[in-house]
Backbone as JSON Lines, residues from 0, in Angstrom:
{"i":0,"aa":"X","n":[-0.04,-24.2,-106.55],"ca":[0.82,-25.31,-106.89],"c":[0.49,-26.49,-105.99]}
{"i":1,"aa":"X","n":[0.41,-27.66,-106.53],"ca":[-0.21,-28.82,-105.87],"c":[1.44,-29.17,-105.19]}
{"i":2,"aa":"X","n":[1.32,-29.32,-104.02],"ca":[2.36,-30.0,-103.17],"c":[2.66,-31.16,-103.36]}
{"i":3,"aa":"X","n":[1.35,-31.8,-103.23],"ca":[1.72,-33.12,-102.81],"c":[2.5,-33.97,-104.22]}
{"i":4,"aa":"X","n":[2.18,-33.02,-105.19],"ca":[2.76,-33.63,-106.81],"c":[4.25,-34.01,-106.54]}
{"i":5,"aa":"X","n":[4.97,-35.27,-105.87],"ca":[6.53,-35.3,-105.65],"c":[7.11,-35.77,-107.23]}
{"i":6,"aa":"X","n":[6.44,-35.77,-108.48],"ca":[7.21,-35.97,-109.48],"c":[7.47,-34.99,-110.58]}
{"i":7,"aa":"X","n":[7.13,-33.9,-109.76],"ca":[7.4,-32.58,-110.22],"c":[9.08,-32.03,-110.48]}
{"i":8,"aa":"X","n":[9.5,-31.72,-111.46],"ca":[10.84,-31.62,-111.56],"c":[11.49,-30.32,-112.36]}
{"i":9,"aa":"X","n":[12.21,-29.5,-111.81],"ca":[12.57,-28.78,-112.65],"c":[14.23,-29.28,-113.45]}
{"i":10,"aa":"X","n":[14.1,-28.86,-114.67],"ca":[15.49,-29.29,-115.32],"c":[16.28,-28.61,-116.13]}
{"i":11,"aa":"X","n":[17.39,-28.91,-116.01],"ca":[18.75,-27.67,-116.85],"c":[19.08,-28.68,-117.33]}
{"i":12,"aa":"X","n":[18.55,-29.02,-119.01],"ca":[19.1,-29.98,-119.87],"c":[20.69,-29.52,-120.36]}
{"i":13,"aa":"X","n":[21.13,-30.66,-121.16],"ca":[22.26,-30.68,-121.29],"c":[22.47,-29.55,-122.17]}
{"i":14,"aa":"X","n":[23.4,-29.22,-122.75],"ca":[24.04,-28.09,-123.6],"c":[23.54,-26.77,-122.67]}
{"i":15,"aa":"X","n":[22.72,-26.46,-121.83],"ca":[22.39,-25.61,-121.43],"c":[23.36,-24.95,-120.06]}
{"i":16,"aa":"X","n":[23.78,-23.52,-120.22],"ca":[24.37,-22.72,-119.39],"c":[23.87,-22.08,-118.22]}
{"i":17,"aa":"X","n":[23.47,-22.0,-117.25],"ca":[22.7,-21.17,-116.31],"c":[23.88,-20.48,-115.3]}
{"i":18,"aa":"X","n":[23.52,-18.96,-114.86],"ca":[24.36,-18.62,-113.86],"c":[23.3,-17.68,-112.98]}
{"i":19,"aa":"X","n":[23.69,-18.01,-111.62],"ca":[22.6,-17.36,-111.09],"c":[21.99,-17.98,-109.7]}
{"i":20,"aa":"X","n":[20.62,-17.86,-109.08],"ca":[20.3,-18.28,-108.0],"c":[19.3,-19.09,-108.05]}
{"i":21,"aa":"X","n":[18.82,-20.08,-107.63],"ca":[17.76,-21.23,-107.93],"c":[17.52,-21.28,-106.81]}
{"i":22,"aa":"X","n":[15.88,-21.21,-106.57],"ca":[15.27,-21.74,-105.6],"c":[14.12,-22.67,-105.91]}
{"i":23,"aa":"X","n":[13.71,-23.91,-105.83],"ca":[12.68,-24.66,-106.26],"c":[12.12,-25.76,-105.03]}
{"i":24,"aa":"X","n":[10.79,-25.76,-104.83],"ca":[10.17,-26.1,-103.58],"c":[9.67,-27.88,-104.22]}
{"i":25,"aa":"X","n":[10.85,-28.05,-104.95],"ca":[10.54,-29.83,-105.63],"c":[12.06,-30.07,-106.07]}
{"i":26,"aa":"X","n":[11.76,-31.1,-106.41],"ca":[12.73,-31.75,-106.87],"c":[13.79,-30.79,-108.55]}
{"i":27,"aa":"X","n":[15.24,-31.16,-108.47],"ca":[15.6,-30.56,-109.42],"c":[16.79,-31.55,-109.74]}
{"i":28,"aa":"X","n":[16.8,-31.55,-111.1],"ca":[17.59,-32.12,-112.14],"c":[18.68,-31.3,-113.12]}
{"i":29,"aa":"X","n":[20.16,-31.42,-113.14],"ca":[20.89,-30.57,-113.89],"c":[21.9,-31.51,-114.37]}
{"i":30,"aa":"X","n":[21.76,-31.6,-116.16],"ca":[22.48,-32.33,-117.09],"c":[23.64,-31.05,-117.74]}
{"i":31,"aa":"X","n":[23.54,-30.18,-117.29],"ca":[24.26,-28.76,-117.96],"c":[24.5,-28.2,-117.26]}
{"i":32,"aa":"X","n":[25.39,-26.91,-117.02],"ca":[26.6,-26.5,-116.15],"c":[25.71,-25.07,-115.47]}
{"i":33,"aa":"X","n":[25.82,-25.11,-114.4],"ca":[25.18,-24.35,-113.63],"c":[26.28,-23.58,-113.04]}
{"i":34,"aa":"X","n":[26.27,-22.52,-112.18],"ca":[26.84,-21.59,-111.3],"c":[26.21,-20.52,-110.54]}
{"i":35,"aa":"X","n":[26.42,-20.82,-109.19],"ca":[25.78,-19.68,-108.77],"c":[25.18,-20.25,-106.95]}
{"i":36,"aa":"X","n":[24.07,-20.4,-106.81],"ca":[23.42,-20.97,-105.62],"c":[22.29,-21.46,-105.56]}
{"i":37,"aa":"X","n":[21.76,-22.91,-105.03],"ca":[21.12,-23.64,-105.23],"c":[20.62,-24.05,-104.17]}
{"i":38,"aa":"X","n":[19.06,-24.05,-103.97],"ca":[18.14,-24.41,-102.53],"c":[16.86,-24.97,-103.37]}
{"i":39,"aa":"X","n":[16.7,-26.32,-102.73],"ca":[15.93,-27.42,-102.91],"c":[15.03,-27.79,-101.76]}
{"i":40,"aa":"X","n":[13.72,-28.13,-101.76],"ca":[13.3,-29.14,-100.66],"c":[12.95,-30.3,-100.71]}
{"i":41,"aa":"X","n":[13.94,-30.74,-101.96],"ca":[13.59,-32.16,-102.22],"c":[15.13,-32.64,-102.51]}
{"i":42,"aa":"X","n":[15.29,-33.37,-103.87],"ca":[16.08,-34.24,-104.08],"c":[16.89,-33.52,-105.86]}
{"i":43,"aa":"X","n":[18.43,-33.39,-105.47],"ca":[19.25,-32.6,-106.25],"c":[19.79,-33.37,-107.39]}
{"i":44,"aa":"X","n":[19.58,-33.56,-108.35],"ca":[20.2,-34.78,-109.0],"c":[21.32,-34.04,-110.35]}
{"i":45,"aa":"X","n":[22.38,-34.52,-109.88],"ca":[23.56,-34.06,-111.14],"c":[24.03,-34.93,-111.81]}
{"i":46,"aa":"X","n":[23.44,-35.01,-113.33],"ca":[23.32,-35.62,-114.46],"c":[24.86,-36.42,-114.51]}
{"i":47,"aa":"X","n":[24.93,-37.38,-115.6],"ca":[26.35,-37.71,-115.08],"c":[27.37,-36.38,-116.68]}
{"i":48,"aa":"X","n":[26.41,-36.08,-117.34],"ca":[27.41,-34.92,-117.99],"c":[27.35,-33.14,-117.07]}
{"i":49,"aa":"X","n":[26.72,-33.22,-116.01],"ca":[26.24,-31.84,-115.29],"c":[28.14,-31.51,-114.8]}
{"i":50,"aa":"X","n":[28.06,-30.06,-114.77],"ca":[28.52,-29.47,-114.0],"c":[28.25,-28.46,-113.38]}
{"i":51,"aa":"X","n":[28.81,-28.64,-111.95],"ca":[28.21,-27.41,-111.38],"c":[29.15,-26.88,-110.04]}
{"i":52,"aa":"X","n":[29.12,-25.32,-110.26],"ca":[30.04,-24.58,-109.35],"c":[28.74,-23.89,-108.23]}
{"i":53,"aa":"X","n":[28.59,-24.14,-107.32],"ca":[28.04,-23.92,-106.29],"c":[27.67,-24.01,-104.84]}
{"i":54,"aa":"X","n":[27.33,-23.52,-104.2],"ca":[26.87,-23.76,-103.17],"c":[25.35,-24.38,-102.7]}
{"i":55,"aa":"X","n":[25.35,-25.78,-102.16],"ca":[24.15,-26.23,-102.38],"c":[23.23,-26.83,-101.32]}
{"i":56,"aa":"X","n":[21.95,-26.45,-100.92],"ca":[21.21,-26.68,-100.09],"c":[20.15,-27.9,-100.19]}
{"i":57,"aa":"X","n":[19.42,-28.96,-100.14],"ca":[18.94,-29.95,-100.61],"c":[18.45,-31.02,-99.31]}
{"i":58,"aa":"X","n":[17.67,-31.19,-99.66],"ca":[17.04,-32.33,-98.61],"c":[17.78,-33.6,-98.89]}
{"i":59,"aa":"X","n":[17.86,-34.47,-100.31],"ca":[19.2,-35.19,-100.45],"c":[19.93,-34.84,-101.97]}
{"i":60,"aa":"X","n":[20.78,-35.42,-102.46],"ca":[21.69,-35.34,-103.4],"c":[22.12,-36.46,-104.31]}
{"i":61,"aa":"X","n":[22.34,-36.59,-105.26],"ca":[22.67,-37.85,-106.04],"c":[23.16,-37.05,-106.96]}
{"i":62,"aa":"X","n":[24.96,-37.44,-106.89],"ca":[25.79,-36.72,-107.88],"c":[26.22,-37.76,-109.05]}
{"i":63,"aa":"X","n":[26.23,-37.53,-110.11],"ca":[26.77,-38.55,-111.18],"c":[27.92,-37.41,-112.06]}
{"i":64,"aa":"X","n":[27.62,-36.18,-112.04],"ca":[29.04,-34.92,-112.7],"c":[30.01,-34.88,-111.5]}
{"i":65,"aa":"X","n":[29.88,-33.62,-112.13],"ca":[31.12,-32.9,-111.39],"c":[30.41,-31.25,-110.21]}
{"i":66,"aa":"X","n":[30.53,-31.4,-109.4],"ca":[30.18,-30.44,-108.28],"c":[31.95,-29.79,-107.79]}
{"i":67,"aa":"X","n":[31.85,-28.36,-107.9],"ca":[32.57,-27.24,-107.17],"c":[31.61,-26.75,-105.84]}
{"i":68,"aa":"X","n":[32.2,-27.32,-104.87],"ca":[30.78,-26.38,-103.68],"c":[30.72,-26.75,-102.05]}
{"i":69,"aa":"X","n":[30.13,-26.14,-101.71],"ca":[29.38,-26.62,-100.59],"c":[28.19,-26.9,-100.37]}
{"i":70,"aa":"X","n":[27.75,-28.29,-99.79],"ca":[26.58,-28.67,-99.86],"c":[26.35,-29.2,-98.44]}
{"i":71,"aa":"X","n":[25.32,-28.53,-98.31],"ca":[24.25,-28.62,-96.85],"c":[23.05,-29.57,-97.15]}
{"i":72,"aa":"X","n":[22.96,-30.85,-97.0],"ca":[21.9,-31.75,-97.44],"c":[21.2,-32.73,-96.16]}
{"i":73,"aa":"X","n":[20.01,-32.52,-95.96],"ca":[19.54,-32.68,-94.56],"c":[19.73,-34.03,-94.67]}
{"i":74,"aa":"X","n":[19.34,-34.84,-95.86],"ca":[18.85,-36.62,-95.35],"c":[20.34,-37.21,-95.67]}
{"i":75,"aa":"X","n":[21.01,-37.49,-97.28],"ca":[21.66,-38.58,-97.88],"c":[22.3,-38.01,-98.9]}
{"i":76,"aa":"X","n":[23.68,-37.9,-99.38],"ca":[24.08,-37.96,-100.51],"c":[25.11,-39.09,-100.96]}
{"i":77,"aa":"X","n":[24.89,-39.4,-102.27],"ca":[25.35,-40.19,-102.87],"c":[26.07,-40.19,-104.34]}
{"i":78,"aa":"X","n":[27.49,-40.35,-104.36],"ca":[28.23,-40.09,-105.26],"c":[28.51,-41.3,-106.26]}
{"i":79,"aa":"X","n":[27.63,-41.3,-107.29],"ca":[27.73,-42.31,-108.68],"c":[29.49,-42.36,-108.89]}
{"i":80,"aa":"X","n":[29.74,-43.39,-109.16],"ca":[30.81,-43.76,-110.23],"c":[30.81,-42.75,-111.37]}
{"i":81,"aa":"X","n":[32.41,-42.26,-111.38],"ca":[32.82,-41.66,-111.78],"c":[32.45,-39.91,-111.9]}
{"i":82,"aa":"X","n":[31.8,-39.67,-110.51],"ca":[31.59,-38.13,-110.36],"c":[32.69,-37.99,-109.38]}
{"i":83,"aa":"X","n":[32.52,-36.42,-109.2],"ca":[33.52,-35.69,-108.32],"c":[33.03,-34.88,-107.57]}
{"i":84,"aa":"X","n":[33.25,-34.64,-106.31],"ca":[32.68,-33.41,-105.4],"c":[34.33,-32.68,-105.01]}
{"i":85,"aa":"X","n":[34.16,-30.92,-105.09],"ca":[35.31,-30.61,-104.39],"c":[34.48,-29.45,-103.51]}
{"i":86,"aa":"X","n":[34.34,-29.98,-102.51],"ca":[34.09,-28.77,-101.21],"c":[33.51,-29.6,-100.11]}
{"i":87,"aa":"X","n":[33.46,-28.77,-99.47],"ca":[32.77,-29.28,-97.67],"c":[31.17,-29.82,-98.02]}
{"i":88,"aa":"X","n":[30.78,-30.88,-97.12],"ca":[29.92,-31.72,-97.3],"c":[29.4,-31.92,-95.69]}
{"i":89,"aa":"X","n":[28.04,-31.28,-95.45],"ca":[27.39,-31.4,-93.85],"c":[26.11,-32.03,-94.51]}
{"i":90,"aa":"X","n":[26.23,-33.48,-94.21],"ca":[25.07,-34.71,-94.41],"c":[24.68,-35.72,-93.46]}
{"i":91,"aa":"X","n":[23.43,-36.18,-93.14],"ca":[23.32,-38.07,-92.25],"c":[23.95,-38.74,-92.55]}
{"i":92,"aa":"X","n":[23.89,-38.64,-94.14],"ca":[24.16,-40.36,-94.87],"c":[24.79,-40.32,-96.52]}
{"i":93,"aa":"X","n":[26.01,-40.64,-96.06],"ca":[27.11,-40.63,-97.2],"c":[27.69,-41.78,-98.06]}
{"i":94,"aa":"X","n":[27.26,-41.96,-99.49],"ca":[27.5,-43.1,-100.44],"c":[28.59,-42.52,-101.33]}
{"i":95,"aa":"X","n":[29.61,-43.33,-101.27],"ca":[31.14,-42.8,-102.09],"c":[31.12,-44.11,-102.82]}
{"i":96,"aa":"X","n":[30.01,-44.29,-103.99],"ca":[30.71,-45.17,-104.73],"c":[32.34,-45.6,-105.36]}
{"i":97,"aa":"X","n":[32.21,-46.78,-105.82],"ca":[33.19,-47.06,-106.6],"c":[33.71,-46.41,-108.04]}
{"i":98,"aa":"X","n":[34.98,-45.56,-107.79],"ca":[34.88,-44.35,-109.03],"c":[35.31,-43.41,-108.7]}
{"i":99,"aa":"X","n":[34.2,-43.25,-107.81],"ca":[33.67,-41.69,-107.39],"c":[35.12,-40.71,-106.4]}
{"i":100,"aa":"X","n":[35.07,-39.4,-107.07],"ca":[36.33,-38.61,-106.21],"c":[35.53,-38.11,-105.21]}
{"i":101,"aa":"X","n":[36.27,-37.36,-103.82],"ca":[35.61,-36.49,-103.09],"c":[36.88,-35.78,-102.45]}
{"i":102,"aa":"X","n":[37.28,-34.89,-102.88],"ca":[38.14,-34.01,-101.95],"c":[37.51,-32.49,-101.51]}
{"i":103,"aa":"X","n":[37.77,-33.04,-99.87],"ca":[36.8,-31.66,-98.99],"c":[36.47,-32.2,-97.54]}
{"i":104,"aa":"X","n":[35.67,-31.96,-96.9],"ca":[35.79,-32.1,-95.33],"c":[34.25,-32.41,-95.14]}
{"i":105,"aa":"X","n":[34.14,-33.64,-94.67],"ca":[32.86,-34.29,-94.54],"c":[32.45,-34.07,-92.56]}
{"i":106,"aa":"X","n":[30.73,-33.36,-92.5],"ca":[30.55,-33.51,-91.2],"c":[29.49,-33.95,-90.64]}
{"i":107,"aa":"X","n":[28.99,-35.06,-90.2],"ca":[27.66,-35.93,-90.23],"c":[27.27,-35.7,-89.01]}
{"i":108,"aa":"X","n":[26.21,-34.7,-89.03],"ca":[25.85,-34.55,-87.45],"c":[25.01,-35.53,-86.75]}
{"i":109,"aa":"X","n":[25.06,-35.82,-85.45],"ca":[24.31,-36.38,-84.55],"c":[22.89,-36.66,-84.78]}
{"i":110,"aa":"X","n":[21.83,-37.12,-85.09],"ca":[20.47,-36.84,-85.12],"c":[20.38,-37.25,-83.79]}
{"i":111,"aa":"X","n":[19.4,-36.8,-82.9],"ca":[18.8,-37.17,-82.01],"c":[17.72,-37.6,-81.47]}
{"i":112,"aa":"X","n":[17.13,-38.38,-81.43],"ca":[16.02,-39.28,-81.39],"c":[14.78,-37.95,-80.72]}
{"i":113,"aa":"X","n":[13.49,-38.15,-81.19],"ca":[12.76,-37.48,-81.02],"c":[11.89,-37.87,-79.54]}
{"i":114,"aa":"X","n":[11.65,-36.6,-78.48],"ca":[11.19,-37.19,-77.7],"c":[9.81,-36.23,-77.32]}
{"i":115,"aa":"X","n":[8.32,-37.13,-77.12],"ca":[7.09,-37.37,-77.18],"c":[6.68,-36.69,-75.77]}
């Protein structure tokens, strides 16, 4: 598998049901209702018709549905107008658009500058 390919995407189109465990070493896209557990090393994107009950791991996040979960996201997440997150949220960098719900417990750790 070519790495360096970053427009590589896996996707759970809409009408589609999945339950279960996902692991994908790229980017992933979900327009349809997922459940289960989710680990990314890229960028998580929830469609603005997606739902999803899970627990979620991700380098960053861009929610436009609805998320049930916990999400562990190393860089940025960002909540579109008119999505919802309900669970605990450990991120850098947090966008709560205009719209957007979030009930749950946000914890932005420290980065610490790298030293040479």
């Amino acid at each position: 598998m070519d790495k360096g390919n970053k427009g590589l995407y896996t996707i759970i189109g809409e009408g589609t049901v999945f339950e279960g465990t996902i692991n994908v070493p790229h980017s992933l896209r979900i327009d349809g209702s997922f459940k289960g557990k989710i680990e990314t090393t890229e960028v998580i994107t929830i469609g603005n018709n997606g739902i999803v009950e899970a627990d979620i791991i991700a380098k960053s996040a861009i929610i436009g549905g609805k998320v049930i979960g916990n999400l562990s996201v190393k860089d940025r997440v960002e909540l579109e107008a008119n999505s919802s997150l309900r669970g605990d949220l450990k991120t850098r960098d947090l966008v709560i658009n205009e719209g957007a719900v979030f009930h749950g417990n946000c914890s932005m750790p420290k980065i610490e500058a790298e030293s040479e």
